[in-house]
C-alpha positions as CSV (number, residue, x, y, z in Angstrom):
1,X,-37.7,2.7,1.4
2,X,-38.6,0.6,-1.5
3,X,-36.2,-0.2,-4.6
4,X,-36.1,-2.8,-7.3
5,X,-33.6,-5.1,-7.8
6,X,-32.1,-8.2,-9.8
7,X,-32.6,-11.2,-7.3
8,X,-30.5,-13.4,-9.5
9,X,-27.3,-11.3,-9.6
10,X,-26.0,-8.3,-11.1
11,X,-28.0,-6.7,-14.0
12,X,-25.2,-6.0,-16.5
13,X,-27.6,-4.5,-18.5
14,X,-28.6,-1.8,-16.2
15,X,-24.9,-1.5,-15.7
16,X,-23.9,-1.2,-19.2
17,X,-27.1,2.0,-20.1
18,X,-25.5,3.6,-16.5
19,X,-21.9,3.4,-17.9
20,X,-23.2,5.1,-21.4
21,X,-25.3,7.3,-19.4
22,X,-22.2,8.1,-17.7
23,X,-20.5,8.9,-21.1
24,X,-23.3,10.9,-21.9
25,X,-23.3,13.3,-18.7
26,X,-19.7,13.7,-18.9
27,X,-19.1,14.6,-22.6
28,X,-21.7,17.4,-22.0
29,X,-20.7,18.8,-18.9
30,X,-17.1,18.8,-20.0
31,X,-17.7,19.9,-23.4
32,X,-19.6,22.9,-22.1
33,X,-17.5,23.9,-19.4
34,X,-14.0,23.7,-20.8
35,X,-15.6,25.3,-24.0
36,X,-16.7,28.2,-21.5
37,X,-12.7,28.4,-19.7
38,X,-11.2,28.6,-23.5
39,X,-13.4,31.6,-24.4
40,X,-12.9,33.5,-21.1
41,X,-9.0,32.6,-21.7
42,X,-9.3,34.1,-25.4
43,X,-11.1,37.0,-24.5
44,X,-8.6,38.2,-22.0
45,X,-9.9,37.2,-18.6
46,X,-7.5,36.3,-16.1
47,X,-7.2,33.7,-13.2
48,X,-9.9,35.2,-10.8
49,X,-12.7,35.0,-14.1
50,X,-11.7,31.5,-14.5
51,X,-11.9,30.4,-11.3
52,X,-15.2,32.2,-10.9
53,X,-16.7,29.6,-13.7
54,X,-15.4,26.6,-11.8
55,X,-16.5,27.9,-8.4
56,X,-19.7,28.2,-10.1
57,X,-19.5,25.1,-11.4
58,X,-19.0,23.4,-7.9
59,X,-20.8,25.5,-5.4
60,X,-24.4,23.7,-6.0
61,X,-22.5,20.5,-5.5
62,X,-21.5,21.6,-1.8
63,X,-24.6,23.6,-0.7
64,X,-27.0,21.2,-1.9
65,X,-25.5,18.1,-0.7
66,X,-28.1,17.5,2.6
67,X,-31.0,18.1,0.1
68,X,-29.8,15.7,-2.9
69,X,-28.7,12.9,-0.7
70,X,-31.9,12.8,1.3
71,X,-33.8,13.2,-2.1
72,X,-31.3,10.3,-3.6
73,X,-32.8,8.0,-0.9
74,X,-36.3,8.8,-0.8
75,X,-37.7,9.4,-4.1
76,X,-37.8,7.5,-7.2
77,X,-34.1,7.5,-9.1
78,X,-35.2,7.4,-12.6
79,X,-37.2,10.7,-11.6
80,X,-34.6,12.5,-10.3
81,X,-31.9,11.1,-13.3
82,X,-34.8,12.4,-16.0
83,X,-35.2,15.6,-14.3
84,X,-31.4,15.8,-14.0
85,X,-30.6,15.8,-17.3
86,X,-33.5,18.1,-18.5
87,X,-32.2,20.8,-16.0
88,X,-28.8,20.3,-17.6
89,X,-30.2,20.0,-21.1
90,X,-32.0,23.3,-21.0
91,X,-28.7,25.3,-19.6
92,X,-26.7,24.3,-21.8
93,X,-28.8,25.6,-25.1
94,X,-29.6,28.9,-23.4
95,X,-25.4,29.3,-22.5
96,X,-25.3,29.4,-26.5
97,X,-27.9,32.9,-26.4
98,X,-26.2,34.8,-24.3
99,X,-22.6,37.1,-24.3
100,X,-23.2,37.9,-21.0
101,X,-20.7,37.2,-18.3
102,X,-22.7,37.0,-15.0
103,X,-25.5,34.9,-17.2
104,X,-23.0,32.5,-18.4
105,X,-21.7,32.1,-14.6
106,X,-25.8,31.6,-13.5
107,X,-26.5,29.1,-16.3
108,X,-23.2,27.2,-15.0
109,X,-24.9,27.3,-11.9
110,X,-28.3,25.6,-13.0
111,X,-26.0,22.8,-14.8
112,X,-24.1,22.3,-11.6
113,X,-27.5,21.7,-9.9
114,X,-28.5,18.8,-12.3
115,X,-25.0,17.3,-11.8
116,X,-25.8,17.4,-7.7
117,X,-29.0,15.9,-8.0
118,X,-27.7,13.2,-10.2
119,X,-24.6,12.2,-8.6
120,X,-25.6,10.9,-5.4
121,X,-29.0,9.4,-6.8
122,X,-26.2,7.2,-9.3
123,X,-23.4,6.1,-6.9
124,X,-26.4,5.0,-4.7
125,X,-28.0,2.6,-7.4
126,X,-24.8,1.2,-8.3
127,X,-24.6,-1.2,-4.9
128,X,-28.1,-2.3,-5.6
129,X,-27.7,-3.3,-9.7
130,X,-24.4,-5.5,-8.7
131,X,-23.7,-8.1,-6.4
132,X,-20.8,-7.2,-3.8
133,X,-17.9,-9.8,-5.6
134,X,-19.2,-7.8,-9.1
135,X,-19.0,-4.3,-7.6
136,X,-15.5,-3.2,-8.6
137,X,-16.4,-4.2,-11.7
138,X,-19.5,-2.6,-11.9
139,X,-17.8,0.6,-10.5
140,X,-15.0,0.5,-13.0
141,X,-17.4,0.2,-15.9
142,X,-19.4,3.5,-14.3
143,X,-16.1,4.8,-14.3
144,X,-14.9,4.1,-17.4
145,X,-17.9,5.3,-19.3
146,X,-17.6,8.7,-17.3
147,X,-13.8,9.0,-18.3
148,X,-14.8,8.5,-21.6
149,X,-17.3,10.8,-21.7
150,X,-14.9,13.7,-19.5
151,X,-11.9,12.8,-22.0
152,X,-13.9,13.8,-25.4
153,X,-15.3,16.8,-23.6
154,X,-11.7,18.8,-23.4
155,X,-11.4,17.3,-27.1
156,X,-14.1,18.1,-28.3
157,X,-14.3,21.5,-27.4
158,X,-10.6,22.6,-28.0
159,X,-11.5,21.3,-31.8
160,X,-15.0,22.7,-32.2
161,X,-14.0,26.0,-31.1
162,X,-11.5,25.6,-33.4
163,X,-13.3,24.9,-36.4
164,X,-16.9,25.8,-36.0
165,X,-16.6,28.1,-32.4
166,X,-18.4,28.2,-29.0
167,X,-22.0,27.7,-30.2
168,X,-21.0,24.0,-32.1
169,X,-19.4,22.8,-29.1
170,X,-22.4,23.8,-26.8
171,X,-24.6,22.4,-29.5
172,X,-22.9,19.2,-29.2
173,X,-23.0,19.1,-25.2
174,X,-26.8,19.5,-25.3
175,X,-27.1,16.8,-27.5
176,X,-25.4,14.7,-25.4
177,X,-27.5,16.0,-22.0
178,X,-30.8,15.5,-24.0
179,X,-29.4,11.6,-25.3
180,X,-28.8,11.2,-21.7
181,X,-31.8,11.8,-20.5
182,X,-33.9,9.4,-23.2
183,X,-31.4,6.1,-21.9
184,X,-31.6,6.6,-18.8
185,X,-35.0,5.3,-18.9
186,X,-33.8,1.8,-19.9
187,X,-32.5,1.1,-16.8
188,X,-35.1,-1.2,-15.3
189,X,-33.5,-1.5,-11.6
190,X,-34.9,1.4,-9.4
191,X,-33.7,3.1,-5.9
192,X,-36.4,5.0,-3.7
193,X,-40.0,5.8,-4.6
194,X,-41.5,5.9,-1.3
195,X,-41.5,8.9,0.9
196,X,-41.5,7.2,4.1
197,X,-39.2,5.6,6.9
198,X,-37.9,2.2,6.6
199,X,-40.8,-0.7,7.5
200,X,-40.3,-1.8,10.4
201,X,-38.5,-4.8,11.3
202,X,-35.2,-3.5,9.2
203,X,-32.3,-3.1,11.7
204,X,-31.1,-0.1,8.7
205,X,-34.0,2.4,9.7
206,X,-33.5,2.1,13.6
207,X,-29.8,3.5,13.2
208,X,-29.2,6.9,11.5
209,X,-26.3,6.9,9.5
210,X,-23.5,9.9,10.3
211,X,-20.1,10.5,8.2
212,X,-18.6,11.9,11.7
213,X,-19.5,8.5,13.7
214,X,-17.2,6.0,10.8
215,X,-13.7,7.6,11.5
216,X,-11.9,5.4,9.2
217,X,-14.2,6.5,6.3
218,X,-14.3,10.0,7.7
219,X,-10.2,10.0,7.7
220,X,-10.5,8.6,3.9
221,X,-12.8,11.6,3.0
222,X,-10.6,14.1,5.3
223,X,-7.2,13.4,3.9
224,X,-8.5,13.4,0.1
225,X,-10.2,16.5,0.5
226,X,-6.7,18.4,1.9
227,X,-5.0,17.2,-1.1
228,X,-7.8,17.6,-3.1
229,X,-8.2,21.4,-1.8
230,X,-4.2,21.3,-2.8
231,X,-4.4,20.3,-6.4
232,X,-7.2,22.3,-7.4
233,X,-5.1,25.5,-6.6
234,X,-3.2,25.0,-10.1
235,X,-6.2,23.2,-11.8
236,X,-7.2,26.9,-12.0
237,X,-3.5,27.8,-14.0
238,X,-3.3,24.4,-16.3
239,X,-4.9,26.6,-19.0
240,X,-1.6,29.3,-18.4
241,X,0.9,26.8,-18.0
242,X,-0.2,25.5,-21.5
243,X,-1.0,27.9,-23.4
244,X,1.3,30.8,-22.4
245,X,4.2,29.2,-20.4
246,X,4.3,26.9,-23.9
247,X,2.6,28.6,-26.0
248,X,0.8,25.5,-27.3
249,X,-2.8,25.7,-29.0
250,X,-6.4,25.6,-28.4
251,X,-6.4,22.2,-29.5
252,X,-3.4,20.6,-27.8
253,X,-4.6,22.5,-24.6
254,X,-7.5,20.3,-24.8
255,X,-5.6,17.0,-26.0
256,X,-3.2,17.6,-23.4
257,X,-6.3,18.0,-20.4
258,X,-7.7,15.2,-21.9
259,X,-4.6,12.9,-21.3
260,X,-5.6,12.9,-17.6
261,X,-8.8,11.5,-18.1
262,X,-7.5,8.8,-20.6
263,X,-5.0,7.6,-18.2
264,X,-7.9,7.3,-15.6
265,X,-9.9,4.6,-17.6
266,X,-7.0,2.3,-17.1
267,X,-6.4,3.2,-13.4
268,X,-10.2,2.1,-13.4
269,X,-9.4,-1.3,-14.0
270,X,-6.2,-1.9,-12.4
271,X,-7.8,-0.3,-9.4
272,X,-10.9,-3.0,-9.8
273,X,-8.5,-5.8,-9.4
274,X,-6.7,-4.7,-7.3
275,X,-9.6,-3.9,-4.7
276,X,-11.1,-7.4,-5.0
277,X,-7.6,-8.6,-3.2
278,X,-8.4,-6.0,-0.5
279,X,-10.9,-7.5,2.5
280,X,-10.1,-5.2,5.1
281,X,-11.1,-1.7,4.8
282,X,-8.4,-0.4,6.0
283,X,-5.9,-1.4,3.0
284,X,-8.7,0.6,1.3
285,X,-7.5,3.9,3.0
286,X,-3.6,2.7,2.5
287,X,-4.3,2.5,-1.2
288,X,-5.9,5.7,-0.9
289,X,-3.2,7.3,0.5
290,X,-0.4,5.8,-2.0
291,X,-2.3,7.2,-4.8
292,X,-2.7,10.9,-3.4
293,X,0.9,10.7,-3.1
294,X,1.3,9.7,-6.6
295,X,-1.0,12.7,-7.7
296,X,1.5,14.9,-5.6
297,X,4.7,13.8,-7.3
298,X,2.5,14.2,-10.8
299,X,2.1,17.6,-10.1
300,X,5.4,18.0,-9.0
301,X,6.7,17.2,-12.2
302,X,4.7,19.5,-14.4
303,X,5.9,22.4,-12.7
304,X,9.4,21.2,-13.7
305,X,10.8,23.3,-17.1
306,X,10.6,21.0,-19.1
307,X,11.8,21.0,-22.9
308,X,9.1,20.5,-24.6
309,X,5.4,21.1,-23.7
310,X,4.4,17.1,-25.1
311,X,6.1,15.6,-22.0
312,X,3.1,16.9,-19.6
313,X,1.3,14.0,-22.0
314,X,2.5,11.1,-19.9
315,X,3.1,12.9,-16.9
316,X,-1.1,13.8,-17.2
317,X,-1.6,10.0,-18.1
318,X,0.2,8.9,-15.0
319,X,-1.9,11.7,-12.7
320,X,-5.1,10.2,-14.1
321,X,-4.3,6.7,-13.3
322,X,-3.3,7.8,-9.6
323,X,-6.7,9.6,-9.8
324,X,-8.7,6.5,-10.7
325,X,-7.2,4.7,-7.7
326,X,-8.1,7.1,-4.9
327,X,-11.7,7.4,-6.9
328,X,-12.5,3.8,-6.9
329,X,-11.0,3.1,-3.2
330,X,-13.2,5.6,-1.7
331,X,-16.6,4.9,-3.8
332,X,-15.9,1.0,-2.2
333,X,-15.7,1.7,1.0
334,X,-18.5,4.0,1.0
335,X,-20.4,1.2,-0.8
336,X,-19.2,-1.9,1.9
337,X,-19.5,0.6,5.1
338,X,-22.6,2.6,4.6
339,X,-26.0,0.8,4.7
340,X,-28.1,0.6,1.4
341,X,-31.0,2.6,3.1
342,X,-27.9,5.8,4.0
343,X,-26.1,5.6,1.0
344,X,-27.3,8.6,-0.9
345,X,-27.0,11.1,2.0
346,X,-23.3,9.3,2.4
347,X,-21.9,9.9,-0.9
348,X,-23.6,13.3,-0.8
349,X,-22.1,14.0,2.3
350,X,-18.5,12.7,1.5
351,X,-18.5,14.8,-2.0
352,X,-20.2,18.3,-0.3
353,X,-16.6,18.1,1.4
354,X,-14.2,17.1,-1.5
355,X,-16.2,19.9,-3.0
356,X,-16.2,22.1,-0.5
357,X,-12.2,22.0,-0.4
358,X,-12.0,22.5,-4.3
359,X,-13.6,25.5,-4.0
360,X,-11.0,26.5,-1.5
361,X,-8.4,25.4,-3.6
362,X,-9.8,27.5,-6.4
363,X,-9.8,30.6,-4.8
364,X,-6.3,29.7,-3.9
365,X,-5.1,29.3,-6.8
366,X,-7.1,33.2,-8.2
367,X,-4.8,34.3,-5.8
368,X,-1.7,32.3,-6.9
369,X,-2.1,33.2,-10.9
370,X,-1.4,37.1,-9.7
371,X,1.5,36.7,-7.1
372,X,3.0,33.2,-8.3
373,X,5.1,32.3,-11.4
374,X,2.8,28.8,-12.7
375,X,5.7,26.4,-12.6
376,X,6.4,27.5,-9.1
377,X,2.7,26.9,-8.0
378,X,2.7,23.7,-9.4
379,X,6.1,22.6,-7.4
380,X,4.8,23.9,-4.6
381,X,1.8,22.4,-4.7
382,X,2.8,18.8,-5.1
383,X,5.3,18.9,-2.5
384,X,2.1,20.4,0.3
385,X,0.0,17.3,-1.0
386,X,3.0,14.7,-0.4
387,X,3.0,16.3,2.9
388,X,-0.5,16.3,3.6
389,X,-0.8,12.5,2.8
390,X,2.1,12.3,5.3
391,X,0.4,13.9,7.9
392,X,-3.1,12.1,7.2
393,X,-1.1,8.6,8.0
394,X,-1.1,8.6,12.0
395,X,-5.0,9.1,11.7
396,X,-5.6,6.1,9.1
397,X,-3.8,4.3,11.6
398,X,-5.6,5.3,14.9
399,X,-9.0,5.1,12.8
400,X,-7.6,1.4,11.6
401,X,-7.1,0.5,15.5
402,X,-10.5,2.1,16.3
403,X,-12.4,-0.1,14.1
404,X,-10.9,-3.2,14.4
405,X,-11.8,-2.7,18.6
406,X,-15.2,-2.1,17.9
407,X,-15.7,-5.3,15.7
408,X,-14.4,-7.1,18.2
409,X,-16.6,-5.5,21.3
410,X,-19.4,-5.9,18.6
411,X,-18.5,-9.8,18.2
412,X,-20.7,-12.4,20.4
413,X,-19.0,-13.8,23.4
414,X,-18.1,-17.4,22.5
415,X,-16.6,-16.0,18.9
416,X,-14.5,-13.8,20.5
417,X,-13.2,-16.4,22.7
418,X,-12.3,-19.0,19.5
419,X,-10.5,-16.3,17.9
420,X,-8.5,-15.7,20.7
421,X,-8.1,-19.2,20.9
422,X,-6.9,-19.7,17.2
423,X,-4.1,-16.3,17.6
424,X,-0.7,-17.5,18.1
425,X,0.6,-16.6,21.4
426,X,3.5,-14.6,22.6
427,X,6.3,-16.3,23.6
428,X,8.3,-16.0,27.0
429,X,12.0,-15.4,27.1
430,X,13.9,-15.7,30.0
């Protein structure tokens, strides 16, 4: 495995053209997608159509997973980033030539494939462009540039539609694929290039790297993805619950989505300073925890009747924050538990599951937009996610105990002995 690096710190630079490439990638594939959910909406498509387009949207990110993280560690990540965004590029001008349905729901399918090729190879690099004290802040700047970029897409394509229709707003998501793909060759630090084991005399190529054997990571990845499979059963109504339960417009539907991703670029950073207080993996997975239950009760509330459909504004903006949290918590503790030579096929393997269970949650929630009313859903739904995280807790704990044990049967002799020598002692009562 070969890969270039900064041997003097963190390249901000590379980390400043990865946050805009960031901005880039997800103003496109947000601008396209949502643009595609407001015209199957307007044309008189229900639930199942829509979550047709966001299965299709997600089901290359599942099955493709073991190829893309393998590929993310062995071959060159510029490549693979150039390639990524030419494959998006060129789906998203031939979605503006085409009224057919099942076309529309293939060329989502060939965008989906440069977004699985391209996340892995991404949250891979990251670790290697920053030190460890300047990866939260690395991570939050990634993040941050991504939010911005997922926040203008619902914007942008409730207001294009509205003023110029579907072919502007696809028009503008290509541009932003095609900008993508010209800066992402300015970042100068590299990951892969060699198709070939680790050289020998690296302890990282002896040992092969499994999600399964790290059970606190794989409890992290297993209770996210139950709430995640949760709240993406009324991800598939928010477009019903604003627009018909409110009646609100095309415009303030995408406003209103976008809220979500706005309060998520703050959640970035409060979650970045709050991490670099966290040196124990474990409070990782506690924060983790604390903000899926915050997601719950956010969903919770929107299926409340409210009075007026502006108050789902803050209560998105609080969601997104919550979302942030659980984000940057689990994209740490992939990046301090996984070693650099594993850590494509890692984030591949821990997002083939979070995907996998949105898929399940959107064929849930087909089935909830014909036999539930959409404020009842969403109730329901946040209550099962508070439970889940509830549920998830005794296993955080056991995988906690777990992996504190095996430090210490890992630790040498003598330095287990001076620890034990430095813990207070129990006293004796008579």
């Amino acid at each position: 495995m070969s890969f270039t690096s900064f041997a003097d710190g963190t390249r901000w630079s590379d980390v400043h053209a990865a946050a805009v490439c960031a901005f880039l990638a997800g103003t496109a594939m947000y601008t396209a997608d949502f643009a595609l959910t407001l015209r199957l909406q307007s044309e008189g498509h229900g639930g199942f159509a829509v979550a047709a387009l966001i299965i299709c949207a997600t089901l290359p990110l599942v099955l493709l997973a073991p190829l893309t993280g393998r590929m993310a560690d062995r071959f060159d990540s510029r490549t693979l980033m150039v390639a990524s965004g030419l494959l998006q590029t060129a789906a998203i001008v031939a979605m503006a030539f085409t009224d057919n349905l099942y076309a529309l729901f293939a060329l989502v399918v060939l965008n989906a494939c440069g977004t699985a090729i391209n996340q892995p190879v991404v949250s891979a690099l990251v670790p290697v462009i920053a030190k460890r004290e300047d990866l939260p802040r690395a991570i939050a700047m990634l993040q941050t540039g991504t939010l911005v970029g997922l926040a203008a897409g619902p914007a942008a394509a409730g207001f294009l539609i509205s003023a110029h229709g579907l072919g502007a707003a696809l028009g503008v998501a290509a541009a932003c694929a095609a900008a993508r793909v010209l800066l992402c060759c300015d970042i100068r630090t590299r990951r892969g290039g060699v198709r070939r084991d680790l050289a020998a005399g690296t302890g990282e190529g002896r040992v092969e790297w499994r999600l399964r054997g790290d059970k606190l990571l794989g409890a992290m990845v297993l209770g996210l993805s139950a709430v995640i499979a949760a709240m993406c059963a009324v991800n598939v109504l928010n477009v019903f619950l604003v627009r018909e339960s409110y009646g609100a417009s095309e415009s303030l539907y995408g406003l209103i989505e976008a809220c979500w991703i706005v309060g998520m670029i703050p959640g970035a950073w409060i979650a970045a300073a709050a991490v670099r207080r966290l040196d124990r993996d474990v409070q990782l997975a506690w924060m983790l925890m604390a903000c899926l239950a915050g997601v719950g009760l956010v969903c919770f509330g929107q299926g409340l009747p409210l009075f007026t459909v502006l108050l789902l504004v803050p209560l998105n903006f609080i969601g997104g924050m919550f979302n942030a949290g659980q984000n940057s918590a689990l994209g740490i503790a992939i990046a301090r538990r996984v070693p650099d030579a594993f850590r494509g096929r890692a984030n591949a393997a821990a997002n083939s599951r979070i995907n996998a269970s949105q898929l399940i949650g959107f064929l849930l929630g087909g089935a909830m937009s014909t036999t539930m009313d959409v404020r009842v859903a969403f109730m329901t739904v946040g209550l099962a996610s508070i439970a889940i995280v509830l549920a998830c807790l005794p296993a955080i704990r056991r995988a906690a105990r777990d992996d504190e044990a095996d430090k210490g049967a890992a630790m040498p002799t003598g330095e287990r002995d001076l620890v034990a020598a430095a813990l207070p002692r129990p006293r004796r009562w008579r």
